[in-house]
C-alpha positions as CSV (number, residue, x, y, z in Angstrom):
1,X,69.2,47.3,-42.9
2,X,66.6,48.1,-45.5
3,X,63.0,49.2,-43.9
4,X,60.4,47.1,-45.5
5,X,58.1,49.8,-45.5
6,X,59.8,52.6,-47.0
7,X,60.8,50.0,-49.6
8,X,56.7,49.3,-50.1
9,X,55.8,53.3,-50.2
10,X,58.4,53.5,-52.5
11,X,57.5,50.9,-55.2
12,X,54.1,52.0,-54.6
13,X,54.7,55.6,-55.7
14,X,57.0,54.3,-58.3
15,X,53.7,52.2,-59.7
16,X,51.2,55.1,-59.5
17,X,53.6,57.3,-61.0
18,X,54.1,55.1,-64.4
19,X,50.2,54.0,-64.2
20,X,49.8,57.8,-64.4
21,X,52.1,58.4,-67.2
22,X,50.9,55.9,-69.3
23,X,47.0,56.7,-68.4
24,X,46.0,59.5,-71.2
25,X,44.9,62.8,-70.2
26,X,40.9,63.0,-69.9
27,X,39.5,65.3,-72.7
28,X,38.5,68.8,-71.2
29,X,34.3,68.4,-70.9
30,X,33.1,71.2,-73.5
31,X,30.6,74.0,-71.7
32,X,27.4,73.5,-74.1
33,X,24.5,75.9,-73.2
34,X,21.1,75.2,-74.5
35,X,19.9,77.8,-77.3
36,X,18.5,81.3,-77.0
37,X,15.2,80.6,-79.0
38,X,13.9,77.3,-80.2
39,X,11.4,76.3,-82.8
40,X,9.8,72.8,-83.1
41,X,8.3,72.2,-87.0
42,X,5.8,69.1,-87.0
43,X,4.7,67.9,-90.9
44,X,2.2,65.5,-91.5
45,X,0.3,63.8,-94.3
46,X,-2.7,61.8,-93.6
47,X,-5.0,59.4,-95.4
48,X,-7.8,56.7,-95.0
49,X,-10.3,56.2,-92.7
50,X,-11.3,58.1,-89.4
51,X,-12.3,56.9,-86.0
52,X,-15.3,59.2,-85.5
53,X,-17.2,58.6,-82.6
54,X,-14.4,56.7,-80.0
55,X,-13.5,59.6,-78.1
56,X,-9.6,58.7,-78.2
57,X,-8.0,61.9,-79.9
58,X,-4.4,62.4,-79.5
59,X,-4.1,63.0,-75.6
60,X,-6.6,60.4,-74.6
61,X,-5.0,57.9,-77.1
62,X,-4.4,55.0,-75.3
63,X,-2.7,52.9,-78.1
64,X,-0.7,55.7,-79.8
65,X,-1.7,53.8,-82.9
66,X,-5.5,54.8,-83.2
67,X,-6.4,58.2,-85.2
68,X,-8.6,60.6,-84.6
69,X,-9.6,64.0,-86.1
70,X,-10.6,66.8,-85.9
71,X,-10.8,68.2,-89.5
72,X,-14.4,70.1,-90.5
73,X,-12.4,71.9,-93.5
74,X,-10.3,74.6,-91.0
75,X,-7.2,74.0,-89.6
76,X,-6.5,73.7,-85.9
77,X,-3.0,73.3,-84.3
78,X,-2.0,69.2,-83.5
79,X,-4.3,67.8,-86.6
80,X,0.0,66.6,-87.4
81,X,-0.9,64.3,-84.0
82,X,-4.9,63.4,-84.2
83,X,-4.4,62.5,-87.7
84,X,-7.4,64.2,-89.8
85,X,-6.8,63.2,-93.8
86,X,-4.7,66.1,-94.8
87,X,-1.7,68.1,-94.7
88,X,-0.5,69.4,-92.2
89,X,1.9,72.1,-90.4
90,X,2.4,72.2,-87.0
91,X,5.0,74.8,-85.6
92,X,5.8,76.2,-81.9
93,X,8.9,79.0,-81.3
94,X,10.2,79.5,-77.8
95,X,12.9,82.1,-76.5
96,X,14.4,82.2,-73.2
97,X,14.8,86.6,-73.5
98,X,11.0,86.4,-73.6
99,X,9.3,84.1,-71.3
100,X,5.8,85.6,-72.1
101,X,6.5,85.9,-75.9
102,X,2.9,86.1,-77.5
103,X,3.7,86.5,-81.4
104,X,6.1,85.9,-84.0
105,X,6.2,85.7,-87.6
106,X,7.4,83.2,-89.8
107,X,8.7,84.0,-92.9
108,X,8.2,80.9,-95.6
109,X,8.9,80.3,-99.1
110,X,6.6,81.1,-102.1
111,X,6.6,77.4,-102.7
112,X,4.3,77.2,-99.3
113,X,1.8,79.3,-101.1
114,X,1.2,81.0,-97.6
115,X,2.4,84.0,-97.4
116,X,2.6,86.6,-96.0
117,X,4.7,84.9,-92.8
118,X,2.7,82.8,-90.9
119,X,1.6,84.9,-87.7
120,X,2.4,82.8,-84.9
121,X,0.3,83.2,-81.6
122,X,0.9,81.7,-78.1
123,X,-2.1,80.2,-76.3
124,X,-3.9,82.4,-73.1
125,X,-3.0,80.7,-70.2
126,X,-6.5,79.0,-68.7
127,X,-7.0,78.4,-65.2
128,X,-8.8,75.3,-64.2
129,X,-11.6,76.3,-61.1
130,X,-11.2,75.7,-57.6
131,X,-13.1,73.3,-55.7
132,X,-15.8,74.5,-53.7
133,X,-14.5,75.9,-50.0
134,X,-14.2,73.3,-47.8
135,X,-14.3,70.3,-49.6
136,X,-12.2,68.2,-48.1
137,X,-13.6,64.7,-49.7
138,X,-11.2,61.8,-50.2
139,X,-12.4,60.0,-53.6
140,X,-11.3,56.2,-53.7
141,X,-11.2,55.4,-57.1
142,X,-12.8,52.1,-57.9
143,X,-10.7,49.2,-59.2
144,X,-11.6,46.0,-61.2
145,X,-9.1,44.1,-62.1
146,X,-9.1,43.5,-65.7
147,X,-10.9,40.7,-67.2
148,X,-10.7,39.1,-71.0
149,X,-7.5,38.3,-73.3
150,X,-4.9,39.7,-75.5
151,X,-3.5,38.2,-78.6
152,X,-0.2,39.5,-80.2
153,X,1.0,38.2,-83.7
154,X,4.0,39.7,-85.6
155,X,5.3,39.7,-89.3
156,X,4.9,39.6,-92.8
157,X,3.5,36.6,-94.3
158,X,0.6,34.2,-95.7
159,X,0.5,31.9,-92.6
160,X,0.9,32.1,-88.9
161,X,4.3,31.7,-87.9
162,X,5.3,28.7,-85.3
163,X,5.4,30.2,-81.9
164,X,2.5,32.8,-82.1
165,X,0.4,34.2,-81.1
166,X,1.7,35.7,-77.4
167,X,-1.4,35.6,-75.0
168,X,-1.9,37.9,-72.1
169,X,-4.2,36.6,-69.7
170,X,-5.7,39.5,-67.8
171,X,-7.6,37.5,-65.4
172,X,-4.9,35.9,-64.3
173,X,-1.7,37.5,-65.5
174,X,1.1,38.7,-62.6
175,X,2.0,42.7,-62.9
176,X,5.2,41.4,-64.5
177,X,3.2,39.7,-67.2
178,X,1.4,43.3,-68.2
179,X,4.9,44.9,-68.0
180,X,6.5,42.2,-70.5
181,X,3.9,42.2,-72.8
182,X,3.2,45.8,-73.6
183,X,6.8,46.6,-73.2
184,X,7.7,48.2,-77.0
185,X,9.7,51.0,-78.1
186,X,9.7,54.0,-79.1
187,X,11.8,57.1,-79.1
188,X,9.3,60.2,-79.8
189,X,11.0,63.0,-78.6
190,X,9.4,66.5,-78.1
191,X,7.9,68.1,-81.4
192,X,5.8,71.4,-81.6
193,X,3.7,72.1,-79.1
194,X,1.0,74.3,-77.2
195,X,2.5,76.2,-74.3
196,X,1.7,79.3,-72.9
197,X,4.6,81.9,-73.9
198,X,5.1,80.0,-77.2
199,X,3.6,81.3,-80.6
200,X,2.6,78.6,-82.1
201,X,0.8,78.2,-85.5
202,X,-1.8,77.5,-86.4
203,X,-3.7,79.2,-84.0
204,X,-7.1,81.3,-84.1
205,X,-5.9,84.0,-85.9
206,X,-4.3,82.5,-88.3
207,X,-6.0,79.3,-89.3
208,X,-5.5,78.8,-93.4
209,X,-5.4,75.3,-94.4
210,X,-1.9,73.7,-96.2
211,X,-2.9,74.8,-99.9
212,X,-2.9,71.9,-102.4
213,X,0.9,71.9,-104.2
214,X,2.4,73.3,-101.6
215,X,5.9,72.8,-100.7
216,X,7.7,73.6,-98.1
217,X,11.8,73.8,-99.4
218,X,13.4,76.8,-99.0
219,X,13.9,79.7,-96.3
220,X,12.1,80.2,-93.2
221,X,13.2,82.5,-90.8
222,X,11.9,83.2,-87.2
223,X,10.6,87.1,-86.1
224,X,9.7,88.4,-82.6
225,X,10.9,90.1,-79.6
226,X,13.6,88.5,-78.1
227,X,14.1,86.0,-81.1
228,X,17.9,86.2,-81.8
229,X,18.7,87.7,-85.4
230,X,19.1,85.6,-88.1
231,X,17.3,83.0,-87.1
232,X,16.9,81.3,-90.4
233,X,17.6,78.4,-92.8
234,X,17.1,76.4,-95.5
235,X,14.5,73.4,-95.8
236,X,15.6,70.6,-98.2
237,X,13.6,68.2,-99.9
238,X,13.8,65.7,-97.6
239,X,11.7,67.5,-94.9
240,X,8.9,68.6,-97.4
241,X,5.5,67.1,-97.1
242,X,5.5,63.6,-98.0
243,X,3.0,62.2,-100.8
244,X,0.2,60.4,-99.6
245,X,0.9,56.7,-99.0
246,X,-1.5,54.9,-101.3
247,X,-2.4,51.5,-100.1
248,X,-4.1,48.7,-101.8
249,X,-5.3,45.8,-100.2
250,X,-6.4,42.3,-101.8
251,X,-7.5,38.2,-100.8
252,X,-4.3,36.2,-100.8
253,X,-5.9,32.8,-100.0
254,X,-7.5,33.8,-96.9
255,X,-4.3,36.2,-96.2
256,X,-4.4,40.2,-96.8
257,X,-1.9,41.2,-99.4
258,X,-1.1,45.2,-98.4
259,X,0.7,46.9,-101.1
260,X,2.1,50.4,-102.0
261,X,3.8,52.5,-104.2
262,X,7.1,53.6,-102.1
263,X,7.7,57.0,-101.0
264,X,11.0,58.9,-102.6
265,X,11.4,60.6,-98.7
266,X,11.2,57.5,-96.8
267,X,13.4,55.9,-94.2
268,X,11.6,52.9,-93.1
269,X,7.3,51.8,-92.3
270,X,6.0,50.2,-90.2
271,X,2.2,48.9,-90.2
272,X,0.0,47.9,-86.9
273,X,-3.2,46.5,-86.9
274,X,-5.8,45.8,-83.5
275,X,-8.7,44.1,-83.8
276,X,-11.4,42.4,-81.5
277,X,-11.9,38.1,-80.9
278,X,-15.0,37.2,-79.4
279,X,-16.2,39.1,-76.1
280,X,-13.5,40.9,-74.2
281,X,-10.3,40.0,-76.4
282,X,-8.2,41.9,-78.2
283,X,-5.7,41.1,-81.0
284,X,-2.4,43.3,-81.8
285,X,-0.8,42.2,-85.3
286,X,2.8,44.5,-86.5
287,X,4.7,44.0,-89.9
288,X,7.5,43.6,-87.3
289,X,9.9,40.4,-87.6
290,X,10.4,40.3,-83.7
291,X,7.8,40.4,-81.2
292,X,6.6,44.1,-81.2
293,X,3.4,45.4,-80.1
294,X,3.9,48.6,-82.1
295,X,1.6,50.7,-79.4
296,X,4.4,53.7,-79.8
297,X,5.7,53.3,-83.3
298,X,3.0,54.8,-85.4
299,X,4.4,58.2,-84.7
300,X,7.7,60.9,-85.4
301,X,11.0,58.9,-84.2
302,X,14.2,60.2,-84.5
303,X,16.9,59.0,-87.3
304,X,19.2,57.3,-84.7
305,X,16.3,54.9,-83.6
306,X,14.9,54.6,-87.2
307,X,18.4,53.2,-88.4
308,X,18.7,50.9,-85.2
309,X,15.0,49.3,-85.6
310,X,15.8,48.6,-89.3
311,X,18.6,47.2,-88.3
312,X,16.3,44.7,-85.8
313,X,14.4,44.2,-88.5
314,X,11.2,45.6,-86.3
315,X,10.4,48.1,-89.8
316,X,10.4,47.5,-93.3
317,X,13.2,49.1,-95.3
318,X,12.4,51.9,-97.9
319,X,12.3,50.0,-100.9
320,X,9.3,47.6,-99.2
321,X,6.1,47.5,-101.0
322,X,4.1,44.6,-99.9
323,X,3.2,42.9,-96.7
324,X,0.8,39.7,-96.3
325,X,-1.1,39.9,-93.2
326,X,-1.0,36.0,-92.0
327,X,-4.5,34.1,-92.2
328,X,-6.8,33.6,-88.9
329,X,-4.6,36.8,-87.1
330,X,-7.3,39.2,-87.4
331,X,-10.6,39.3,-89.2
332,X,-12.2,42.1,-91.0
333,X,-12.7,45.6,-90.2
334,X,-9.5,45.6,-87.8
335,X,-8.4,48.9,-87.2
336,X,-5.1,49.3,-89.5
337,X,-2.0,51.8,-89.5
338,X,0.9,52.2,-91.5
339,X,3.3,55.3,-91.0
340,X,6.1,56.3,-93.5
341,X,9.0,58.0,-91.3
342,X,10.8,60.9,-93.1
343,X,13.7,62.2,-92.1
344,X,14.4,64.5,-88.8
345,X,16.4,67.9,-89.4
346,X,18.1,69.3,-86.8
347,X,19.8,73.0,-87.7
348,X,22.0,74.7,-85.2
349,X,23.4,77.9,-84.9
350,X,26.3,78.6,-84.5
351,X,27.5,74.9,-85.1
352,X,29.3,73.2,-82.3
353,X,32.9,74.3,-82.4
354,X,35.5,71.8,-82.6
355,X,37.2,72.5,-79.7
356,X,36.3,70.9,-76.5
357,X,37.6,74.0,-74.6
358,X,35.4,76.6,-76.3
359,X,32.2,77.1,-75.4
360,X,28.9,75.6,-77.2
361,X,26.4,79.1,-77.0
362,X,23.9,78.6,-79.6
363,X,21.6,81.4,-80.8
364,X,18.6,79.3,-82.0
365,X,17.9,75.9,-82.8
366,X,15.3,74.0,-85.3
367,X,13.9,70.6,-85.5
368,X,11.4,69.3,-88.3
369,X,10.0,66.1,-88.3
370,X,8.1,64.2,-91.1
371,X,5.6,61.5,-91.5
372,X,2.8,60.0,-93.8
373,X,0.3,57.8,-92.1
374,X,-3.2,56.2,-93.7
375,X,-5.4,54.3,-91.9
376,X,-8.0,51.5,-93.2
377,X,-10.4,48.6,-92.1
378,X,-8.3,45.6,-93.1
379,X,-10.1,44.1,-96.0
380,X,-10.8,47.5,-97.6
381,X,-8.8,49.6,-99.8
382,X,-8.7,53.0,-99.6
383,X,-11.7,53.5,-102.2
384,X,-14.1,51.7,-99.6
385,X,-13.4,48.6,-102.5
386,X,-13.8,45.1,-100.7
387,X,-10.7,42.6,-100.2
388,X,-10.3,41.0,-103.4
389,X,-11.4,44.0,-105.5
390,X,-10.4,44.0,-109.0
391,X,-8.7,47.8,-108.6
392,X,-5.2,46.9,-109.5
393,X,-2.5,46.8,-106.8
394,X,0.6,49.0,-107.4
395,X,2.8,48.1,-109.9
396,X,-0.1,44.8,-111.1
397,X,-1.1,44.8,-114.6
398,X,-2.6,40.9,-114.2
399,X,-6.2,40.8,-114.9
400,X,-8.5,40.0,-111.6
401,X,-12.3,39.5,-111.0
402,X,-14.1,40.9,-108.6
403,X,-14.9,39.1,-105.7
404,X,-18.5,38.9,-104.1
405,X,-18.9,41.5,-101.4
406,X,-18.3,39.9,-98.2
407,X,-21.8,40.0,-95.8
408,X,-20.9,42.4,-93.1
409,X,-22.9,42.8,-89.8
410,X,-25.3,45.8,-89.8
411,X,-23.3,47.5,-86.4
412,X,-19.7,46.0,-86.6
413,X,-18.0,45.3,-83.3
414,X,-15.7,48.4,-82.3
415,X,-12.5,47.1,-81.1
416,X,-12.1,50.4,-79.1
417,X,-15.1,49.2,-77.1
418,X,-13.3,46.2,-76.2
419,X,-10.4,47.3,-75.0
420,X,-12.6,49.6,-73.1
421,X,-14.5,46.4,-71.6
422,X,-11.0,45.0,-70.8
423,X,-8.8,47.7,-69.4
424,X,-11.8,49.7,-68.0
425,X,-11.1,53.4,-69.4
């Protein structure tokens, strides 16, 4: 007599032996250590128009579309982030043999017109002062709840497409409103920066401005104590310092016709625009063809997410040279921005080996991003020339006649302002 249970362990067994024979073997996971020094190369060009006077430089930006600057004809390390007009270097080294590493060199090209290396310095370490003994007082921060609207529009165009604008009703909007409405992307990853322990340049010591001409392709290499040798490589054209974008703006029946000459380096733009509607409402306009509110875009983001958001049609391929903004989206003097993404280089050493089972150690490591940004009052080019100027747009040889300067109020309303009346910052 057969036991019906030896006869189930059995067939059981029998099953998880074949499901393991046929299963395939998992690949071995590949040890990958980060690497021994690091450097982080931020380029930047800017044009256009300035936001003196807002108090919203690059860590206090609260759109990560607004610009800043600090500029005064010296250089100063993060002008690649507040956006002075320029061009501009921005370069950090870190190494994990020397935590408290306070300078390095930077041997460039002769192309640069820079050297000697760049000396790179870290920042002193500032300690913020203690509270006076015994203060022990609880501060409630007050809290309004926000009051007025916001308008988003999207897309290239003449006229307002069906379904726009999105409102946002702060008065009376749910938290899940607010998250939906400002959700956006972005994918900015870490670029050069100021840290105690990393040289970093420019810096006081060091503080010459990006010469006219000069170009960055060739071989840099990374000096210092505890910087690995032969930390070097070579900079290709595609991560030198992009030409200015050159934008021209003109009437297109009530419309605003933005057109430029397109950069050689470029991967994709991307243009965003806020402006202000009455008291307490804002209005967002992007060149995106899906909703998009653009508040991270105007910034470095890496190839993968570049590719992807050309692929969602959310920025303009490289070839684009022209965008309408729609009629009735936004008036005059809104606050514009259009970015030009370069390329991102990442350079490791030694490269990754091929075989899962041997170790990833790298030495050093490199990453250079790249950008051009301008900035303008929508309805006025970049020579202060009103909408409808007769300066030719790129690539228009048609005749035009100049149109009557538009009457402008003596103190223009400052969206900024706005948005501070509405959010309460």
């Amino acid at each position: 007599m057969f036991d019906g249970r030896l006869v189930a362990a059995l067939v059981s067994g029998f099953a998880a032996g074949a499901a393991s024979a046929q299963a395939p073997a998992k690949a071995p996971q590949q040890v990958v250590k980060p690497p021994v020094a690091q450097a982080w190369i931020d380029v930047a060009t800017y044009t256009g128009i300035g936001m003196p006077g807002m108090g919203i430089g690059a860590g206090g930006n609260p759109m990560g579309m607004l610009g800043g600057g600090q500029g005064g004809g010296r250089n100063a390390f993060g002008n690649t982030q507040v956006g002075p007009a320029g061009r501009w270097l921005d370069v950090t080294l870190y190494t994990s043999r020397n935590a408290s590493l306070q300078e390095a060199t930077q041997a460039v090209p002769p192309g640069t017109q820079l050297a000697p290396p760049l000396k790179l310095v870290a920042p002193k370490e500032q300690k913020t002062p203690p509270p006076p003994p015994g203060d022990e007082t609880v501060h409630t921060p007050e809290y309004e709840r926000p009051r007025g609207k916001l308008y988003v529009y999207w897309g290239c165009g003449e006229t307002v497409r069906p379904g726009q604008p999105r409102v946002l009703d702060m008065a009376t909007a749910a938290p899940a409103d607010f998250q939906q409405f400002f959700t956006g992307r972005r994918a900015t990853q870490r670029g050069a920066h100021s840290a105690v322990g990393r040289p970093q340049w420019p810096n006081p010591d060091d503080a010459r401005l990006v010469p006219d001409g000069s170009s960055l392709v060739g071989e840099h290499a990374f000096t210092g104590q505890g910087v690995p040798e032969g930390f070097r490589f070579g900079l290709p054209a595609a991560q030198d310092l992009m030409p200015a974008i050159e934008l021209a703006q003109r009437s297109a029946d009530g419309a605003t016709q933005l057109e430029w000459q397109a950069l050689p380096t470029a991967r994709a733009y991307f243009i965003a625009a806020m402006g202000a509607r009455g008291d307490n409402e804002m209005v967002f306009w992007t060149s995106s063809e899906v909703p998009e509110t653009g508040m991270g875009l105007v910034d470095y983001q890496t190839n993968a997410a570049v590719d992807r958001w050309l692929k969602e049609k959310v920025l303009l391929e490289p070839g684009t040279t022209r965008c309408a903004v729609p009629k009735g989206a936004l008036g005059e003097g809104a606050m514009l921005r259009m970015i030009a993404y370069g390329s991102e280089l990442n350079v490791v050493h030694p490269p990754r080996p091929a075989d899962a089972r041997t170790p990833w150690e790298p030495q050093w490591a490199a990453k250079v991003r790249v950008k051009s940004v301008t900035s303008a009052l929508l309805g006025m080019d970049m020579a202060g020339t009103s909408r409808g100027s007769s300066r030719p747009a790129p690539g228009d040889t048609a005749p035009r006649t100049a149109a009557p300067e538009p009457k402008r109020p003596s103190e223009p309303v400052n969206p900024v302002d706005v948005l501070r009346g509405i959010m309460k910052f």
